[in-house]
N, C-alpha and C positions, 0 to 999 in steps of 0.2 A: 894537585888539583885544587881548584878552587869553587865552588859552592857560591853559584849568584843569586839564585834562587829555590828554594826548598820548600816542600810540603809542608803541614804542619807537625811540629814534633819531629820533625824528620833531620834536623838539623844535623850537620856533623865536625865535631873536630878533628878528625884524624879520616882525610881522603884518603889516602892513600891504604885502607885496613877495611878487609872485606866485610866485616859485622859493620862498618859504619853506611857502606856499598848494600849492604844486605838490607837496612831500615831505610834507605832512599826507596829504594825499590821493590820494599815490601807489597806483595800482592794484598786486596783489601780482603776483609773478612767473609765478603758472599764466599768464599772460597771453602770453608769451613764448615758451609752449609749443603754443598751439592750443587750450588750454582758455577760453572765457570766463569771464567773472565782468563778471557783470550789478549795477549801481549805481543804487539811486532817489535824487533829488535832491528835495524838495519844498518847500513851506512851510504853516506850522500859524499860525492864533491859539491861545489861553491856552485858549481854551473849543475847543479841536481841531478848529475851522472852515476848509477849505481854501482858500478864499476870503475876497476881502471883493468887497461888488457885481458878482457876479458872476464874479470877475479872482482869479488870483493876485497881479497885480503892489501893488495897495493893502497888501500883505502886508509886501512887500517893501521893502531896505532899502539904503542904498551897499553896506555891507560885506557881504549877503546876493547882489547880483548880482555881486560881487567873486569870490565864491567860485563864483555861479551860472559866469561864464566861466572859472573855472582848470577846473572840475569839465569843462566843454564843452573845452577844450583839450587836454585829456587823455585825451578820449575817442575811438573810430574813429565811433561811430556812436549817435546819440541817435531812440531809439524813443519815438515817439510817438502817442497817439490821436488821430484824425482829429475829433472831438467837442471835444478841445482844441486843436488846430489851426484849427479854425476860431474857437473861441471868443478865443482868445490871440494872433488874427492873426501864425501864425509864417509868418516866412520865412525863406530859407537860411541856414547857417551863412555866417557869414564868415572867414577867417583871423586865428588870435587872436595879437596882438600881441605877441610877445616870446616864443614859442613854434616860429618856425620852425625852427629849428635841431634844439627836442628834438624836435621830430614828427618831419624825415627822418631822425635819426640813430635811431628808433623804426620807422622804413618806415611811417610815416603819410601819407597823404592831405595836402594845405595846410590842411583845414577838415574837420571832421567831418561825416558823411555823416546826413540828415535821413531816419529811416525811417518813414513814419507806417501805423500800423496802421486798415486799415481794412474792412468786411464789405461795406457796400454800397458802396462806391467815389461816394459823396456827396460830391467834391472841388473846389475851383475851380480847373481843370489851366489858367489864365490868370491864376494868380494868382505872383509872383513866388518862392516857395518849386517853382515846377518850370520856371517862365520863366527865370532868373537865377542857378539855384544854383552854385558854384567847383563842387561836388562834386552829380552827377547824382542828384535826390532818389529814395527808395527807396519803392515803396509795397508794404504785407503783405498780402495779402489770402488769400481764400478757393478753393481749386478750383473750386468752383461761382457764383463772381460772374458777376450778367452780362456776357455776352460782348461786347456793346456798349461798355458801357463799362470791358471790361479791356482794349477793341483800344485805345480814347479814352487810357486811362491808361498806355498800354507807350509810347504816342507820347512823353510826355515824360519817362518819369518807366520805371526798371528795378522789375520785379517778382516777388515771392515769392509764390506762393499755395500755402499749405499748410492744409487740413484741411478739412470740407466741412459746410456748416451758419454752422461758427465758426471762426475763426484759429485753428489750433495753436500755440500760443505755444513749446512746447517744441522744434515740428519749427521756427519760425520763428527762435530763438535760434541753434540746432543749424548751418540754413541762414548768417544772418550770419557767424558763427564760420568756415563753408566758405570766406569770402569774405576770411579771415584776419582780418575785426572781433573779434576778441576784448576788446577794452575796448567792454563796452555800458554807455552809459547812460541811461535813460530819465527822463521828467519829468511821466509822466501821462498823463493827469489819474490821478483818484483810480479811474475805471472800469479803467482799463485797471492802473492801479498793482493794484489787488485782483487783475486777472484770473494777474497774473504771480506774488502771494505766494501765490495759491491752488494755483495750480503749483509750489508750492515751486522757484522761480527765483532769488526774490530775496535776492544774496550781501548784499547792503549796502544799507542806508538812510542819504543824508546828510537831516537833519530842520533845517530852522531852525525856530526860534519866535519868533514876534514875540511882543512882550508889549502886545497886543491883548486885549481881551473884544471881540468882534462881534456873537454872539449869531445871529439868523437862522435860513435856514434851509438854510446852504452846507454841502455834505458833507464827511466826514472825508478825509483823504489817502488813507481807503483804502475803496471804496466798491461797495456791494452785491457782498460776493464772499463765496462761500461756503467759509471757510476748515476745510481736513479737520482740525486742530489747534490750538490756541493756538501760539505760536512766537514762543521765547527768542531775544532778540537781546542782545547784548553791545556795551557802550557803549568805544569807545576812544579819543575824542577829544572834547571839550568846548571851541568858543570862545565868549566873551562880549564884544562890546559893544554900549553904549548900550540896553541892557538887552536886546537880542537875545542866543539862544542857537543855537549851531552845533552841532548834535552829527554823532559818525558813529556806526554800530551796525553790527556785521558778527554774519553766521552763524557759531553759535558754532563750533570746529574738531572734524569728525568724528572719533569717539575710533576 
């Protein structure tokens, strides 16, 4: 990897080495304090396709899942859609290797906590992401789900239902944070990624691109959301290789 552009102090000489991966992408210090700061991880082709056949993973690249696990390491809890949980067959976090020490010295969990948002509770709760998880899976949902199947989903899996219709995304950040998750990251899809920059939530975008054309007819990273603004993001990290690019973009700082 090569390092075009880096934060400050952030510099590194050995890309290829997770502690070097772990100070690029160090979460900032509100964190520390009870404040979250919410992080999107995604990936893009050339023509801003989220996908390829369906998958992110055809996207993807060694050095892209390299950074996909420092990015999951570092985090308390990885929110995700239920829409791409089942598309992306997720299962639990595992414990990431070479991280135990800064998790408990952080008052972390062993493994990050899997929170999947969901409205109708359309889930497979025998599927190993709530059979198996180190860390007890989280599901988000609505006030008003059916009661059948939120008694079905408490069985395995701990629950947040906030807002009635549709997830409150803001009362459900709000919620995690109570829970001391202050390092959120999420991975999507692109539905649920919209739903949170439309809420102005989102502190940070990590973006890989692959230098793909795919074409089709896969959606952008950020999809059907009806955003009240355009919204500046500021670039302060850039890796390259093999012709992938890493970027990070954070919200620019309130004046």
């Amino acid at each position: 990897m090569q390092q075009l552009i880096s934060p400050p102090g952030a510099a590194f000489e050995d890309p290829e080495s997770s502690e070097a991966l772990a100070a690029v992408y160090a979460y900032p210090g509100q964190v520390n304090h009870g404040r979250p700061w919410l992080r999107a991880n995604m990936v893009a082709g050339l023509d801003g396709g989220a996908r390829l056949d369906g998958l992110s993973e055809g996207l993807s690249s060694p050095a892209d899942k390299r950074i996909f696990g420092v990015l999951r390491a570092l985090s308390d809890v990885v929110l995700v859609g239920a829409e791409t949980v089942r598309a992306e067959g997720y299962g639990p976090a595992g414990a990431p290797a070479g991280f135990a020490a800064a998790r408990r010295a952080a008052g972390q969990a062993p493994a990050p906590v899997i929170a999947v948002v969901s409205r109708s509770l359309g889930l497979d709760l025998a599927a190993p992401l709530f059979t198996e998880p180190l860390v007890r899976t989280v599901v988000v949902t609505t006030e008003d789900a059916p009661a059948r199947s939120l008694d079905a989903v408490a069985e395995v899996a701990d629950v947040i239902a906030v807002g009635r219709g549709s997830v409150d995304l803001r009362a459900a950040v709000a919620a995690l944070a109570d829970r001391g998750w202050t390092r959120l990251l999420t991975e999507g899809g692109p539905r649920l990624l919209g739903q949170l920059a439309a809420a102005d939530l989102l502190d940070e975008l990590c973006l890989s691109l692959a230098p793909l054309i795919t074409g089709g007819d896969a959606p952008r990273i950020i999809h059907d959301a009806e955003m009240p603004d355009v919204r500046r993001m500021r670039l302060v990290s850039l890796i390259e290789q093999k012709g992938f690019l890493f970027t990070r973009y954070l919200r620019p700082p309130t004046p």
